[in-house]
C-alpha positions, 0 to 999 in steps of 0.5 A: 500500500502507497502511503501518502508522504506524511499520512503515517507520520500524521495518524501517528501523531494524531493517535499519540494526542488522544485525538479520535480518527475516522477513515471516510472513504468511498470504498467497501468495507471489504476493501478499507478493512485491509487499509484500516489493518495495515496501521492497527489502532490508527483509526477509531471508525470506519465508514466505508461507501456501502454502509451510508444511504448517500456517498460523496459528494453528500455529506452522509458519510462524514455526518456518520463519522461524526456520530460514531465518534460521539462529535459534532461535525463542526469540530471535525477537521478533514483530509480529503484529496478529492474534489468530491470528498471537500465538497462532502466534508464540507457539506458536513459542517466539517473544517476541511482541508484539501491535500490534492492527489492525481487531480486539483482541487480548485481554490474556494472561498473558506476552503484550505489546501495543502500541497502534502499531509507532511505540511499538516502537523498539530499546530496546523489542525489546531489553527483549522479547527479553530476557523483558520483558512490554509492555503498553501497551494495559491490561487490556480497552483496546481499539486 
């Protein structure tokens, strides 16, 4: 399994905080299941695409991680590497901040982008979830 460069160091990281972690993902159970076991105790909850009535871009699957997580969606920041998923995040309530893989996320009012996961330490989701904008891709700049 490719990680993205920081992902590991950031669950890692996250974990060690005692901040609680969700995979929110399009895939079916069957097959995040075997992400989810490649980094044992990284996430809390699971919310794979065939277990919510309506899949990204709406917001259901990241409103089912809030609630599993006993959170409300409004203190919740996430990662997300699509379009699709920012707009299901963001859909949510959820701070979202866009890591961008394979194709752009384009620049949107309120809405943070980073070029890595590597750029998202504590510090960095502790100034997301209290309001701030990261943008760390500038207008039009592309991954």
């Amino acid at each position: 399994m490719p990680w993205r460069p920081g992902a590991r160091e950031r669950l890692a990281g996250l974990r060690a905080a005692g901040v609680p972690t969700a995979l929110v993902t399009m895939s079916y159970r069957s097959l995040a299941q075997e992400v989810v076991q490649l980094l044992p105790g990284a996430f809390d909850v699971l919310v794979p695409g065939d277990e919510v009535a309506r899949g990204k871009p709406a917001p259901d699957p990241y409103l089912r991680a809030a609630e599993l997580l006993g959170v409300d969606p409004r203190e919740c920041v996430a990662l997300e590497d699509s379009a699709t998923g920012v707009r299901s995040a963001e859909a949510a309530g959820c701070r979202t901040v866009a890591v961008p893989h394979l194709v752009p996320v384009p620049a949107a009012p309120g809405r943070s982008r980073v070029r890595s996961l590597a750029d998202v330490d504590l510090a960095v989701l502790a100034r997301l979830r209290a309001g701030e904008v990261v943008d760390l891709l500038g207008a039009g700049e592309l991954p």
